[in-house]
MIVEXKE-943126 format. One line per 8 residues: number of its first residue (from 1); their letters; for each residue x, y, z of N, C-alpha, C, O. Coordinates in steps of 0.2 Angstrom, whole numbers, plus 5000, padded with zeros to 4 digits. Layout:
// MIVEXKE-943126
NUM	a	X/Y/Z/X/Y/Z/X/Y/Z/X/Y/Z | ...
This chain:
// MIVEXKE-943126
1	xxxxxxxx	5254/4937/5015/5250/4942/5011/5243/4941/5011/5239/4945/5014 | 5240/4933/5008/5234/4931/5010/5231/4932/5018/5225/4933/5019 | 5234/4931/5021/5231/4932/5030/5230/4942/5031/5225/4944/5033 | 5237/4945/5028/5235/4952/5028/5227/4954/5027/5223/4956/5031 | 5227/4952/5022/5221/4954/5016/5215/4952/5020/5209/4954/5019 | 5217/4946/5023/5210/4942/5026/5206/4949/5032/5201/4951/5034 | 5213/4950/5035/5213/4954/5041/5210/4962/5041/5206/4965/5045 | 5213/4963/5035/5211/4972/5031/5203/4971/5031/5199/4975/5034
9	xxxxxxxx	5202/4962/5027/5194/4962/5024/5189/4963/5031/5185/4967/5031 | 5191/4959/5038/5191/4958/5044/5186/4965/5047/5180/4967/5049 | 5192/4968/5047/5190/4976/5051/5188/4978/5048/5182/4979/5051 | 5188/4979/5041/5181/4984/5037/5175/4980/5038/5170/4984/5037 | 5175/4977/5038/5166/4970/5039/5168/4976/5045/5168/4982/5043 | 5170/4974/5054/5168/4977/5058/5166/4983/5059/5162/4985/5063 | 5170/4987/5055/5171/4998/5056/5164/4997/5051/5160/5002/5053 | 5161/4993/5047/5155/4995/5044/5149/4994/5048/5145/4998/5049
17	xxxxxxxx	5149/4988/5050/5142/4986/5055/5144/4992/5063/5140/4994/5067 | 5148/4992/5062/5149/4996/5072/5145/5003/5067/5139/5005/5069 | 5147/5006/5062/5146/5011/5061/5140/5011/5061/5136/5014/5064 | 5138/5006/5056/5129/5007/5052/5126/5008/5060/5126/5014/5062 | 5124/5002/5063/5124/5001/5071/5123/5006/5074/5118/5007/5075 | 5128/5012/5076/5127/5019/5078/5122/5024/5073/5118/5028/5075 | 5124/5023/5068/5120/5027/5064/5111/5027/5064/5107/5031/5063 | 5110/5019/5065/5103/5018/5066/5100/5019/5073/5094/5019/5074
25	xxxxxxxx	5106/5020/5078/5104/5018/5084/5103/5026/5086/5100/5028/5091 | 5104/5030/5081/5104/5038/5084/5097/5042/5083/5095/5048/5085 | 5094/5035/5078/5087/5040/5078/5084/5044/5071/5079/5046/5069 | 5093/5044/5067/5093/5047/5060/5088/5041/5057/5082/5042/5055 | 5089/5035/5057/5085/5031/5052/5080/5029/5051/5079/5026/5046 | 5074/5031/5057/5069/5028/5058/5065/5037/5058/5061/5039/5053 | 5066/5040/5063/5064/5047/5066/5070/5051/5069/5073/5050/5074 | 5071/5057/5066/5077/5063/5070/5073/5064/5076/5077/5066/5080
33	xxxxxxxx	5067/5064/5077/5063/5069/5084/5067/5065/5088/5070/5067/5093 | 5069/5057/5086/5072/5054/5096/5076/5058/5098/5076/5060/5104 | 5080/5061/5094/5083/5065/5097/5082/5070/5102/5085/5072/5108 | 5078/5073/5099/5073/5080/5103/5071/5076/5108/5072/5078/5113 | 5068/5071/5109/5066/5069/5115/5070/5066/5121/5068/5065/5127 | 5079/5065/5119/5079/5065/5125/5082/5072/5126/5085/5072/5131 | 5080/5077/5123/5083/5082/5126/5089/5085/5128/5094/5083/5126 | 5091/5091/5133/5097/5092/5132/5100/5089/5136/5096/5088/5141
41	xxxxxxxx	5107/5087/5138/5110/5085/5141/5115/5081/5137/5116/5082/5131 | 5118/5075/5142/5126/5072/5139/5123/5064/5133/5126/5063/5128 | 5119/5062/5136/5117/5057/5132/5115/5059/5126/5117/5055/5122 | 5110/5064/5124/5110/5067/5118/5118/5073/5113/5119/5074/5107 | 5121/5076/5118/5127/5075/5113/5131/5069/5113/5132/5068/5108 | 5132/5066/5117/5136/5059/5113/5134/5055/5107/5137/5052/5102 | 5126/5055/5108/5124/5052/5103/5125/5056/5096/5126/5053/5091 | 5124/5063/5097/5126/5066/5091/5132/5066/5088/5133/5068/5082
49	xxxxxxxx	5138/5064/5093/5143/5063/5091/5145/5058/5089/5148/5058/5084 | 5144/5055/5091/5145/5045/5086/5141/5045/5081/5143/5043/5076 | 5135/5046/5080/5131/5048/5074/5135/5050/5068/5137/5047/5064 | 5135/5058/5070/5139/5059/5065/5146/5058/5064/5149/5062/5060 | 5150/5054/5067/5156/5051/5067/5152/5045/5061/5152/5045/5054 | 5150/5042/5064/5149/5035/5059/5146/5039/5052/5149/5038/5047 | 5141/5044/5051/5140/5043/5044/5144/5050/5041/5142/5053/5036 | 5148/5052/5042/5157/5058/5041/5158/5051/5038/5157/5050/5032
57	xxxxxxxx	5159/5046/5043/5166/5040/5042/5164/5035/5036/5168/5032/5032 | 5158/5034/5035/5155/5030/5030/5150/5035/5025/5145/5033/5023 | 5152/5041/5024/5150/5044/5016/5141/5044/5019/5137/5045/5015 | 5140/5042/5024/5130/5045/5026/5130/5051/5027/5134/5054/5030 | 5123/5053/5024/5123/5059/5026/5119/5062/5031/5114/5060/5034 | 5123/5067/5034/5125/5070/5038/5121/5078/5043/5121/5079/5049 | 5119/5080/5038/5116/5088/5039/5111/5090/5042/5109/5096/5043 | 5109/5083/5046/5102/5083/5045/5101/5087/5056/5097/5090/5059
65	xxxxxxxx	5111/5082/5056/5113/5084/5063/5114/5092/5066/5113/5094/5072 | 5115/5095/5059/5116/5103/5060/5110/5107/5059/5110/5113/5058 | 5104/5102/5059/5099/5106/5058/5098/5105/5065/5100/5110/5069 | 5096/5100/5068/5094/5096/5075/5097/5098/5081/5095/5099/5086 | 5103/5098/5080/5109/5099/5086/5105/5107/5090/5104/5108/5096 | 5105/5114/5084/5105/5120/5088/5098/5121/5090/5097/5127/5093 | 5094/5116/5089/5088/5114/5092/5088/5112/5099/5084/5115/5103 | 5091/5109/5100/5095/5105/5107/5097/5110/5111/5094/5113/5116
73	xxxxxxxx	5102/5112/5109/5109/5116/5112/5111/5123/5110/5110/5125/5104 | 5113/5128/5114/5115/5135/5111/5120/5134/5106/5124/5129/5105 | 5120/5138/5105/5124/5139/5097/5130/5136/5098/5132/5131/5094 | 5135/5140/5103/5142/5137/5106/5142/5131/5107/5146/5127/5104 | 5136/5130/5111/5139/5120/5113/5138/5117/5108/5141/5112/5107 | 5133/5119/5103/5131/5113/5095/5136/5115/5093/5138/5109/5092 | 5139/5119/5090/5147/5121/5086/5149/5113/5090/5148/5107/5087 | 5151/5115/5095/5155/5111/5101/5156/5105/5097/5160/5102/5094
81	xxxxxxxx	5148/5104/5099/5145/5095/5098/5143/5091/5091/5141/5086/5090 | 5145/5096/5086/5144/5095/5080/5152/5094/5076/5153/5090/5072 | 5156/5099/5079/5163/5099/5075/5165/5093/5079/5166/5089/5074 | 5166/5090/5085/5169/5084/5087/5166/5078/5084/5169/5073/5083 | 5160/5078/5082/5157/5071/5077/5160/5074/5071/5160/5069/5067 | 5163/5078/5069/5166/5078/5061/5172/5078/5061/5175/5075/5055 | 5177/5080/5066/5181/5078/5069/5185/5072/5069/5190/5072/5067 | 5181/5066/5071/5180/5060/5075/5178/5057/5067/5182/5053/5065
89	xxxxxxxx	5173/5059/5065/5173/5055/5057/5177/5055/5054/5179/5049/5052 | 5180/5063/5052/5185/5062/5046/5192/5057/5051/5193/5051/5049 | 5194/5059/5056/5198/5054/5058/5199/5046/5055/5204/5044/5052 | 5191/5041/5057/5190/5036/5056/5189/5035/5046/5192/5030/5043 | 5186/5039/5043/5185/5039/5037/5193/5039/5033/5194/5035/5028 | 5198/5045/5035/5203/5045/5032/5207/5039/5034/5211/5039/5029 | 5209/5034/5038/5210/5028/5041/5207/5025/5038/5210/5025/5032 | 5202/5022/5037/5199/5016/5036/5203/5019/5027/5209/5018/5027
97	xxxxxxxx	5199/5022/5023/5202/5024/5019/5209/5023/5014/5210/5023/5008 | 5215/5024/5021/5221/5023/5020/5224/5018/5022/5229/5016/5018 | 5221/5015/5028/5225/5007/5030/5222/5001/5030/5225/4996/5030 | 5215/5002/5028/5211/4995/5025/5206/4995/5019/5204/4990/5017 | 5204/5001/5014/5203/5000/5010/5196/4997/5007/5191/4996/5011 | 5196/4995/5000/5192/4990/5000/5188/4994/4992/5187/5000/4990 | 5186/4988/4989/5181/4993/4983/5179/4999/4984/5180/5004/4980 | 5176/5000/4989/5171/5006/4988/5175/5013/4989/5173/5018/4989
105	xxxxxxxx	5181/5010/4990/5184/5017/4994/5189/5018/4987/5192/5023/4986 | 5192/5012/4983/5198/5011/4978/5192/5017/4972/5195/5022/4970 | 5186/5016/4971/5184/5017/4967/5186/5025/4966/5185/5028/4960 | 5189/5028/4970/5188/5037/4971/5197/5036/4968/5199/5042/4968 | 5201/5032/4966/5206/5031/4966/5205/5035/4956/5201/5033/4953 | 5209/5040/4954/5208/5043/4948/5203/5046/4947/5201/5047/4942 | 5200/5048/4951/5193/5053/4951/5194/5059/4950/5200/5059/4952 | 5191/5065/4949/5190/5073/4950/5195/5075/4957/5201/5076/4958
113	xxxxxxxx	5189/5074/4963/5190/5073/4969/5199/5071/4970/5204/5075/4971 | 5198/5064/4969/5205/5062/4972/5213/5064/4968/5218/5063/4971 | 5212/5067/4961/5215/5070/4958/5218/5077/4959/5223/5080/4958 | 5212/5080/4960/5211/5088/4963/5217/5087/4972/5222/5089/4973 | 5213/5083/4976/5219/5083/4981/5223/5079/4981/5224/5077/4986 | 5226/5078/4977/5233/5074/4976/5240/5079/4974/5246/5080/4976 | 5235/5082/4969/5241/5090/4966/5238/5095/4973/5241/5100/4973 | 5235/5095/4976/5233/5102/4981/5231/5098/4988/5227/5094/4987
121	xxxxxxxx	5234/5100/4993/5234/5097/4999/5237/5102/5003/5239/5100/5008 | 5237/5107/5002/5239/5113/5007/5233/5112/5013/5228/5109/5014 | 5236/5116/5017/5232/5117/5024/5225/5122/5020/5220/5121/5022 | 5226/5129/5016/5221/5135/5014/5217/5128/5011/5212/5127/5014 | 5219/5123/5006/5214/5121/5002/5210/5116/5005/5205/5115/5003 | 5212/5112/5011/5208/5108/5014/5206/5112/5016/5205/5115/5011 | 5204/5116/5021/5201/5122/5025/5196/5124/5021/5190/5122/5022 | 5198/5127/5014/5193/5130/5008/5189/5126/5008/5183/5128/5006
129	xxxxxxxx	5190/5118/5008/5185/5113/5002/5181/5110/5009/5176/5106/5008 | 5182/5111/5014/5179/5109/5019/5172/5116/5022/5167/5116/5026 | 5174/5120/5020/5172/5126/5024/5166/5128/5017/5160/5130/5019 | 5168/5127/5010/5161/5127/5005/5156/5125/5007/5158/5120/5011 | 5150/5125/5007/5144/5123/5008/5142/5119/5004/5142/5122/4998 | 5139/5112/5003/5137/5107/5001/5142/5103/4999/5141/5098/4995 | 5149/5104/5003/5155/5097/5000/5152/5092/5003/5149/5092/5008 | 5153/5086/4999/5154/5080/5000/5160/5078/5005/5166/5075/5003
137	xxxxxxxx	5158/5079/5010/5164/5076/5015/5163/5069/5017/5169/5067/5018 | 5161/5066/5017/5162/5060/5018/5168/5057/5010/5172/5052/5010 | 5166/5059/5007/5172/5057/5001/5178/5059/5001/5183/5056/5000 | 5177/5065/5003/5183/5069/5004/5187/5067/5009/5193/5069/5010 | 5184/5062/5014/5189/5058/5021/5192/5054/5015/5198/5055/5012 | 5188/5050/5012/5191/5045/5008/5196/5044/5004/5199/5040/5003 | 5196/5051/4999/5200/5055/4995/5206/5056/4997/5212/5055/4994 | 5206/5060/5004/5213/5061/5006/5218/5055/5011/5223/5056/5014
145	xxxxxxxx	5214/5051/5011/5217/5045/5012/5220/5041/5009/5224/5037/5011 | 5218/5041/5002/5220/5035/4996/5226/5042/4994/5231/5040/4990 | 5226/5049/4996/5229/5052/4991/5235/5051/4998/5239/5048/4995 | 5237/5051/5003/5240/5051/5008/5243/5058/5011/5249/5059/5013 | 5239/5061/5010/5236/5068/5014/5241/5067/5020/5241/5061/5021 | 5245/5071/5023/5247/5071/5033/5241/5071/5034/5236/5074/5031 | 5240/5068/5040/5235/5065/5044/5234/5071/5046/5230/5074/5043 | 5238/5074/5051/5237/5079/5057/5236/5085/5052/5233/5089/5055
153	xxxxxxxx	5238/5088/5046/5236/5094/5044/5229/5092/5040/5226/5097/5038 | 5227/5088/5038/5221/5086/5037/5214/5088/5041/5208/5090/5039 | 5218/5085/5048/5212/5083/5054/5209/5091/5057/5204/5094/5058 | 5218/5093/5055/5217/5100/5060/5211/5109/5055/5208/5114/5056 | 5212/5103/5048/5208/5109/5042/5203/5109/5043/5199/5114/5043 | 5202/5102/5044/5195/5099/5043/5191/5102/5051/5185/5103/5051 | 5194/5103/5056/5190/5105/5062/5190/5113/5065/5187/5116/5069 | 5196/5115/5060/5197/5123/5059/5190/5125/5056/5187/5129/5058
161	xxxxxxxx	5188/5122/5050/5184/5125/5045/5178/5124/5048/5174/5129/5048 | 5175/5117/5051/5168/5115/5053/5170/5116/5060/5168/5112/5064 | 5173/5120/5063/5170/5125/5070/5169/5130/5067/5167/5134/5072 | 5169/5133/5061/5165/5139/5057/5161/5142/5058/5158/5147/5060 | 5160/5133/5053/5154/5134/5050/5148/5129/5052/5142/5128/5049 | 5150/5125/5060/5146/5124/5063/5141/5127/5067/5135/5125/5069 | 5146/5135/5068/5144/5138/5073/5141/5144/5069/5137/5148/5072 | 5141/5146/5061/5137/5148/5058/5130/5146/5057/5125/5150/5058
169	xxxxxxxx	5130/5137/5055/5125/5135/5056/5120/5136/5062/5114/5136/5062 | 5123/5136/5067/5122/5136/5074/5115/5142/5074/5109/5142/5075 | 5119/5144/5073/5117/5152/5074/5111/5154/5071/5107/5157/5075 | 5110/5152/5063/5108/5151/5060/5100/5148/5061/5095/5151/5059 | 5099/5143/5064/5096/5140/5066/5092/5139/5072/5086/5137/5073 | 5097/5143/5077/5093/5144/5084/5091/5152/5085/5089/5155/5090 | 5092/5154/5078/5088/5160/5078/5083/5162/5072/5082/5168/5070 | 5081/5157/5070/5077/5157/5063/5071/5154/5067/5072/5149/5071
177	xxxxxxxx	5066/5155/5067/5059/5155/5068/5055/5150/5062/5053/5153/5057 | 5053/5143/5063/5049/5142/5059/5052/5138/5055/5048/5135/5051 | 5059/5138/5055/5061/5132/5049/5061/5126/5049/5060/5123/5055 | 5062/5122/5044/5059/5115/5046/5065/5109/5043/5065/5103/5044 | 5070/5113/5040/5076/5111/5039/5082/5116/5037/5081/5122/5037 | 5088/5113/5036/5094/5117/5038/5094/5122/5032/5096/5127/5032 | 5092/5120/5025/5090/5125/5020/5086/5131/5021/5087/5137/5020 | 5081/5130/5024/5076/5133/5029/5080/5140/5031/5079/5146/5031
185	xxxxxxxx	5085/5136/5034/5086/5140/5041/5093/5146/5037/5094/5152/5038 | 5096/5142/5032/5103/5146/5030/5100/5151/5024/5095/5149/5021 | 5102/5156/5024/5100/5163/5020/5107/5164/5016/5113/5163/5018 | 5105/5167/5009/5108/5167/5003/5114/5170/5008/5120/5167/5009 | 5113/5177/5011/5118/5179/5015/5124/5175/5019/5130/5177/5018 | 5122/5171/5023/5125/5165/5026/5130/5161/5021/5136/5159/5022 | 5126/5159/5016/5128/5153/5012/5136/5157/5006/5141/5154/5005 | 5135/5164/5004/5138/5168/5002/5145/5169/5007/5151/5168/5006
193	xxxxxxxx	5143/5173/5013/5150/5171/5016/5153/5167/5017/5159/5168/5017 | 5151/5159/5018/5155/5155/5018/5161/5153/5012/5167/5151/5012 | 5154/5155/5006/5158/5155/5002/5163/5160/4999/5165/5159/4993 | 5164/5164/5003/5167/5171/5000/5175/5167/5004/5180/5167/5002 | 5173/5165/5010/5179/5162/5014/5183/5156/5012/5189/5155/5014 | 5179/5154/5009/5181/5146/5007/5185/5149/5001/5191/5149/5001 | 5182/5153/4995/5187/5158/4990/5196/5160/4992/5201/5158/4989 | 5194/5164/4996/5199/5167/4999/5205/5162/5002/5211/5163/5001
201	xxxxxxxx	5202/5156/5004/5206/5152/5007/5209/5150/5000/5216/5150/4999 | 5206/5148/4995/5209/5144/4988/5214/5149/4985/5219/5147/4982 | 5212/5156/4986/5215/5164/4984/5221/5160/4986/5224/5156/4982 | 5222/5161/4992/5226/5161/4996/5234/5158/4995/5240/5160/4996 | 5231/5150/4994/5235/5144/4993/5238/5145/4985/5243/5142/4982 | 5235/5149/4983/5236/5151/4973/5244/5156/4975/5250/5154/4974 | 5242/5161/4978/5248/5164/4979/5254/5163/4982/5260/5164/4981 | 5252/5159/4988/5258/5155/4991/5261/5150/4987/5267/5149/4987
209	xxxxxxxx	5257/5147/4983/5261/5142/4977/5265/5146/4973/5270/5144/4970 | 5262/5153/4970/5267/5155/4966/5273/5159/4968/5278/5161/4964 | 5273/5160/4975/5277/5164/4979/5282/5159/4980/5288/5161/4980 | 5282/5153/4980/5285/5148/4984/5290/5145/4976/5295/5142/4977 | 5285/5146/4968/5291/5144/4963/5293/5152/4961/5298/5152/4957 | 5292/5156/4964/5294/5163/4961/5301/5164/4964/5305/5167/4961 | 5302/5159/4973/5306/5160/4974/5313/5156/4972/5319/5158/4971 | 5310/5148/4971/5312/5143/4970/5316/5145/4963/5322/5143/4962
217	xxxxxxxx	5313/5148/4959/5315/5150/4952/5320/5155/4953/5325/5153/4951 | 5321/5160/4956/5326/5165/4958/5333/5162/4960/5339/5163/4959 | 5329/5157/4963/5337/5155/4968/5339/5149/4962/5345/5146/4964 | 5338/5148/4958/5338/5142/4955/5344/5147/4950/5350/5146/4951 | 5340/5151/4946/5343/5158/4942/5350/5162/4947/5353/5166/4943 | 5352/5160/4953/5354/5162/4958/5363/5157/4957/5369/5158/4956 | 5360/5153/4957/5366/5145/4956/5369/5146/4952/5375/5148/4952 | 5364/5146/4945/5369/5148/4941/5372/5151/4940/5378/5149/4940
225	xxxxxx	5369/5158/4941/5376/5162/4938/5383/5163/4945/5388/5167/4946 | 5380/5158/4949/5388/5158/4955/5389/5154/4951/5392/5157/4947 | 5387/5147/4949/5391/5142/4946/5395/5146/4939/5401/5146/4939 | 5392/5150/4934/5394/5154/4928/5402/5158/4929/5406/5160/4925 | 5400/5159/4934/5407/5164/4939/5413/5159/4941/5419/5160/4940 | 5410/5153/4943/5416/5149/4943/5419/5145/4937/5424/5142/4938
C-alpha cells in the first residue's frame, strides 16, 4: 500500500512539472505575442494545444488562448485548435484527479462544485456547465473525477459544448476590430446566447429527471395493484 502511495505521489510530481513546463514554454508566462510571432501554421497549433491541455489539466488559466488563437487562424480551425487543447485537458485533469489525486484535488471533495455533480451528472448538465461562460473548468475536470463522472460521457459534453463556444469565440474575435482582450471582443449579445443555451440544457435535464420518476412512479403504482389482484 506504502509503495502504491509512493507511486501515485511519483506521477503527480511528474504530470505537475511536464505540465508547468509546457505551460511556460507556450509563451502564456512571460509574453502571449510568442505566439503571434511564430505565426500561422503547425507549430503554433500544437503549441496552443499542449498549452492549453496543461493549464485545463492543472486549474491555469486558460482564456487568454481563445483570445490569441482566432488572431492566428480562421474561426474553424481555432474552434478546431482550441476545443482539442480542452479536450486533451479535461481528459488529463479528470485522471490525474481520479487515479492519483493528492491535496489539492481532495480539497474539492464536499464542496458546492463536487456536490452539485455528484447528484447531477447527466450528459444536458455537463454540456450546460461547460457551455456557461466563465465556468471554472479546470475545477470542474477535478470535480468530476473525485465525483466518478463516466469518463467518456464526460469527455464527450465537454467537447460538444467547447466546439460551440469555441467557435463562438472564434468568431467573435476575428471579427471585432480593435479589441485587446476576449472581454473586449464578446458582446452582451454573444455572452446571453450562450447562456440562454447552457439554460436550456439544465431546462432540459430538469424534465428528463422528472419524466424518468413520473415513470418510474407509475410503474411502481403498476406492481402493486398486479400484486393487489393476486
Amino acid at each position: 500500500m506504502q509503495r502504491r502511495h509512493l507511486w501515485s505521489a511519483a506521477m503527480l510530481v511528474a504530470a505537475v512539472i511536464a505540465g508547468f513546463s509546457i505551460y511556460r514554454w507556450s509563451g502564456l508566462w512571460d509574453a502571449p505575442e510568442r505566439l503571434q510571432q511564430m505565426g500561422v501554421g503547425g507549430a503554433a497549433a500544437v503549441t496552443i494545444i499542449l498549452a492549453m491541455a496543461a493549464a485545463w489539466a492543472f486549474a491555469l488559466p486558460a482564456s487568454i488562448f481563445l483570445f490569441i488563437t482566432p488572431l492566428l487562424f480562421p474561426p474553424h480551425w481555432s474552434a478546431l485548435i482550441t476545443t482539442s487543447g480542452c479536450a486533451l485537458g479535461t481528459a488529463v485533469g479528470y485522471t490525474v484527479a481520479r487515479f492519483i489525486g493528492g491535496p489539492w484535488v481532495e480539497r474539492l471533495r464536499g464542496k458546492r462544485l463536487y456536490n452539485f455533480l455528484h447528484r447531477h451528472s447527466s450528459f444536458l448538465v455537463l454540456f450546460g456547465i461547460r457551455l456557461t461562460p466563465s465556468s471554472p473548468h479546470g475545477y470542474i475536470n477535478y470535480a468530476a473525477g473525485l465525483a466518478r463522472i463516466p469518463f467518456f460521457r464526460f469527455v464527450v459534453a465537454t467537447t460538444a459544448a467547447m466546439a460551440i463556444k469555441s467557435y463562438v469565440y472564434a468568431n467573435a474575435v476575428h471579427y471585432t476590430v480593435g479589441a485587446k482582450s476576449l472581454m473586449d471582443a464578446l458582446s452582451a449579445r454573444t455572452m446571453l446566447s450562450l447562456s440562454a443555451v447552457a439554460v436550456l440544457s439544465f431546462a432540459g435535464h430538469v424534465i428528463h429527471t422528472r419524466y424518468l420518476r413520473s415513470k418510474e412512479q407509475a410503474s411502481k403504482v403498476s406492481r402493486e395493484m398486479a400484486e393487489a389482484r393476486l
